[in-house]
N, C-alpha and C positions, 0 to 999 in steps of 0.2 A: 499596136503603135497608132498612136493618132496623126490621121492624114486629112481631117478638112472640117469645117463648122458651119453648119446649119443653123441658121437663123429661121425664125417666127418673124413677122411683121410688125403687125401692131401692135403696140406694147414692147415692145424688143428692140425690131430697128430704129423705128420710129412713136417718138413721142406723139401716138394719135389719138390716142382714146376720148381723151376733150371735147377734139372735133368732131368722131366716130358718133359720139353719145349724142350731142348736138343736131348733128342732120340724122339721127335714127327717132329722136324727139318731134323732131320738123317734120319728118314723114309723118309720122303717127298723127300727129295732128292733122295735118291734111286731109287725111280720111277720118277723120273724127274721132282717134282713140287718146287718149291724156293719157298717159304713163306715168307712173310715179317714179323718183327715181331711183329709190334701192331696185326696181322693178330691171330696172334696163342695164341693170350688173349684167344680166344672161349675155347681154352682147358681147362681156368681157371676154368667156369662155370658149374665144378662137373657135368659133364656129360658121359654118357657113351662112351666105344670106338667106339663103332658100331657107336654112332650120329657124333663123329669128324670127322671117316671116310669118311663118306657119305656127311658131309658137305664140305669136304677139292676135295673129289675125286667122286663125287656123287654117283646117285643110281646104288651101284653094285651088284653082285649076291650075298646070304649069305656066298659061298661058299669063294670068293674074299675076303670079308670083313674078315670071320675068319684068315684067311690066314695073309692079310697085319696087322690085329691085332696081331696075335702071332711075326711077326717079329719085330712090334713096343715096344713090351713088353720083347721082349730078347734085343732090344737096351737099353732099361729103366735096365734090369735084368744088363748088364754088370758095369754100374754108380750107380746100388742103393745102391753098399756098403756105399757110400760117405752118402744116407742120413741117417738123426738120427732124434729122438723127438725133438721138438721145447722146449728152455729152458723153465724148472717148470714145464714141462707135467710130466713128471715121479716122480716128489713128490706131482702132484695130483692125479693123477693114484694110487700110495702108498695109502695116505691118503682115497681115497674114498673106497678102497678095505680092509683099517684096519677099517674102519667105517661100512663096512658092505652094501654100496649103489651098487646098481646095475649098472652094465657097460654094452655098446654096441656099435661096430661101424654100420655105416650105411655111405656105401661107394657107388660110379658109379664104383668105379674099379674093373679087373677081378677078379675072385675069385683066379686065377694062382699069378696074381700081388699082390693082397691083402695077402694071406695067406707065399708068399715070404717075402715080408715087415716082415711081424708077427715073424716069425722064425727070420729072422737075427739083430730080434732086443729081439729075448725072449720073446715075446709077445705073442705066440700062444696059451698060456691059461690065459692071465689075463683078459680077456672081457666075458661077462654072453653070448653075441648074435656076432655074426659077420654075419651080412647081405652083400654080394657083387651086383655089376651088374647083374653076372651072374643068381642072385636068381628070378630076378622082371619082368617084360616084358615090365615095361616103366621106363623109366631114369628120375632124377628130373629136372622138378622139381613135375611130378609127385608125391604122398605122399608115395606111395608102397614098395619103400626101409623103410621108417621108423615105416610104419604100421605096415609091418614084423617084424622088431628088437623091438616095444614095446612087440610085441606075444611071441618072443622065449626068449625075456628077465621074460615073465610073469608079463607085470605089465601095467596099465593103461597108454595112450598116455597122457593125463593132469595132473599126477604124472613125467613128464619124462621131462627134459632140454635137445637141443640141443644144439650143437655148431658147426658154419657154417662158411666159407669163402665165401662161393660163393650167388647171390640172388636167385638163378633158388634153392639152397638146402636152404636156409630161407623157400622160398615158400613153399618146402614141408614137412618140419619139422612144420609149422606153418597149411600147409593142411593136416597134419596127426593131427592135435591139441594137438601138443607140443606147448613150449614155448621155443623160439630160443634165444641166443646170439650170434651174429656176431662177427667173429673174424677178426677185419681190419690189421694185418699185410702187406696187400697190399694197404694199404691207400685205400678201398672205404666204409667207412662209412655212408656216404649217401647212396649209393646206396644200403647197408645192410638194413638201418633201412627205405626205401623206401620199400625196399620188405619183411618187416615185423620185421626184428629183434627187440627182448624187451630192450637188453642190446648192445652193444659195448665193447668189449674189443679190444687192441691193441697187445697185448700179454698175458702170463700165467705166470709170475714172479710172485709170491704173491701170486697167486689166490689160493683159498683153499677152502673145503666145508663151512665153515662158509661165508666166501665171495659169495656161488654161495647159501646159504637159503638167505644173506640177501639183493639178485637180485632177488631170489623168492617171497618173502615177499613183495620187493618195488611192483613189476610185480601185486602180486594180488591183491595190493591196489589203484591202477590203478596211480600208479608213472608213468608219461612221460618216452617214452624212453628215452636214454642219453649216452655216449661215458666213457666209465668209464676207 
């Protein structure tokens, strides 16, 4: 039986990637690196800051890494006014919170960046869990960020739906034994339901608790996935 939905952040809750790609551009230049920008896709892959660091600038000391992360995230801090919820997040958010279903994010982002977003969008008390980067010691697609938010949500991992953009966070929504929904806003549907997603959506216009029991429903009756 389905008892609650876990959310991804960016890309998911929030329309940020624009912004996200933008101040991780601005850093890099700062220290002298130009990025191309099919290059700075890797940022898409819900991953932590520490791994883009290290993969953009390699193996640097912790001390390095915190440093060029806090000043990537005051670039991101000066443009996040611009982002907002992706249309229909907030009348599903509503809707599952007057129905009584349990909430949780499970994010790679800091818990400085996460808990910012939350505040300037009024959000900082409508989710049961907010799990950050900062909580896990492995990024996904490790399962560790969502093993945690089923725990402080209080409720069993194969009761709980995710929703993911990324494949590296399918995988660990799916290695924590949730069941995922891929959210392709960026057009990679395949590669979602390659890396395990049950469902596909395109967007949240419409979507409602009765549309996500009767993705549940098709899911445990062993319905094909499918791009809905």
């Amino acid at each position: 039986m389905l008892k609650g939905v876990i959310f991804d952040m960016d890309g998911v809750l929030i329309d940020s990637h624009p912004t996200h790609r933008d101040a991780w551009q601005k850093f890099l230049a700062t220290i002298g690196r130009t990025i191309r920008s099919d290059e700075l896709d890797f940022i898409l892959e819900g991953r932590r800051r520490e791994e883009i660091l290290r993969h953009f600038l390699g193996d640097l000391p912790d001390e390095t890494i915190a440093k060029y992360g806090q000043m990537k995230d005051e670039l991101f801090r000066e443009s996040f006014h611009s982002v907002q919820l992706f249309p229909g997040m907030q009348e599903l958010l509503d809707e599952l919170k007057t129905k009584g279903m349990a909430t949780g994010i499970a994010t790679s982002a800091s818990a400085g960046r996460t808990w910012a977003i939350l505040r300037s969008l009024k959000l900082e008390n409508a989710f049961n869990a907010v799990v950050t980067g900062d909580d896990v010691r492995f990024g996904k697609p490790d399962p560790a960020v969502y093993t945690l938010a089923s725990e402080r949500m209080k409720q069993f991992p194969e009761e709980l739906i995710a929703l993911e953009d990324a494949p590296c966070g399918v995988r660990a929504a799916r290695l924590a034994g949730m069941r995922c929904i891929g959210v392709a806003s960026n057009g990679r549907t395949d590669a979602l339901l390659q890396a395990g997603a049950d469902r596909v959506i395109s967007n949240f216009l419409g979507l409602s608790l009765e549309k996500l029991f009767d993705m549940w429903h098709a899911i445990e009756n062993g319905v094909h996935p499918t791009c809905d």
